[in-house]
C-alpha positions as CSV (number, residue, x, y, z in Angstrom):
1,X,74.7,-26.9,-63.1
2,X,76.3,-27.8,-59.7
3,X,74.8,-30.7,-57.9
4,X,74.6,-30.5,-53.8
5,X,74.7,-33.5,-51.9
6,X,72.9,-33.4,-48.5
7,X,73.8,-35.3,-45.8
8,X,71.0,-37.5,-43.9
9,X,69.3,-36.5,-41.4
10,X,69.0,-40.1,-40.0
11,X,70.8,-43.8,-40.2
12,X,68.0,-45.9,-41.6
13,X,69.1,-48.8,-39.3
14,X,68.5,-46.0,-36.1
15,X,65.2,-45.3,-37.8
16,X,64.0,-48.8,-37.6
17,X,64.9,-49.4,-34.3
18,X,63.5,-46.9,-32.7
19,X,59.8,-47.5,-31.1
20,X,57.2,-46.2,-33.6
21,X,56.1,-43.5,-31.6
22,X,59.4,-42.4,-31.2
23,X,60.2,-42.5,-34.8
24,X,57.8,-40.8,-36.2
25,X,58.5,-38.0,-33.3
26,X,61.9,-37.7,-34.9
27,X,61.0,-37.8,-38.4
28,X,57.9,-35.0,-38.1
29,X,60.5,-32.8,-35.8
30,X,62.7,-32.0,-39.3
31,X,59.8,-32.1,-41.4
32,X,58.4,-28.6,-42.0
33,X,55.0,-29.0,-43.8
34,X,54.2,-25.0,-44.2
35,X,55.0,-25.5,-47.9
36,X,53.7,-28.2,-48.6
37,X,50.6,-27.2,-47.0
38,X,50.8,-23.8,-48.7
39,X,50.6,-25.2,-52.1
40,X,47.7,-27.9,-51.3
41,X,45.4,-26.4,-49.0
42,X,41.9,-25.1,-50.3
43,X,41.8,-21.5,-51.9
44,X,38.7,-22.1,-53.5
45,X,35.0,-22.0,-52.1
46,X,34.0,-25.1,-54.6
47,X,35.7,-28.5,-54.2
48,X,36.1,-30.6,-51.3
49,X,34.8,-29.1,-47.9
50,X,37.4,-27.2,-45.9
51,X,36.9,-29.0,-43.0
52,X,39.9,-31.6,-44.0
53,X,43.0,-32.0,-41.6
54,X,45.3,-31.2,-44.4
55,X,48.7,-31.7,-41.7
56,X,46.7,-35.2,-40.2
57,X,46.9,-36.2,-44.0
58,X,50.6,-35.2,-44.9
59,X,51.4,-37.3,-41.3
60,X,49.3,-40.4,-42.3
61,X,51.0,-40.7,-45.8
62,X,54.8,-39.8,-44.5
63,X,53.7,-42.5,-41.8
64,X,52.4,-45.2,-44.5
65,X,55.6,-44.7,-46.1
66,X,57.9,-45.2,-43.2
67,X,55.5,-48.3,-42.0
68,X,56.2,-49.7,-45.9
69,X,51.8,-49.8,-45.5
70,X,50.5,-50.7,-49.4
71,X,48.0,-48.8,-50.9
């Protein structure tokens, strides 16, 4: 199996001086959540309510990440 290398999207040092707004602007710009949000929405009527901001939840743990926030 052939491995492919991708190259980054961003300098980490150009990451971390950027304002946070700014930052995470950049970083959500290349992200595209549709699959992620395909495979962990709600399909089912029991569960959780449907009410949840599933993409506000994605953004706050990409965000807690980037911000090195611990659980």
């Amino acid at each position: 199996m052939s491995i492919i290398r991708q190259g980054s999207l961003f300098d980490i040092q150009e990451l971390f001086d950027l304002e946070p707004p700014k930052r995470f602007g950049a970083i959500f710009s290349t992200l595209d959540i549709d699959p992620i949000l395909c495979v962990i929405s709600k399909k089912s009527i029991y569960g959780a309510p449907t009410e949840l901001n599933y993409v506000a939840m994605l953004y706050s743990l990409v965000a807690r990440i980037v911000e090195r926030i611990p659980t």
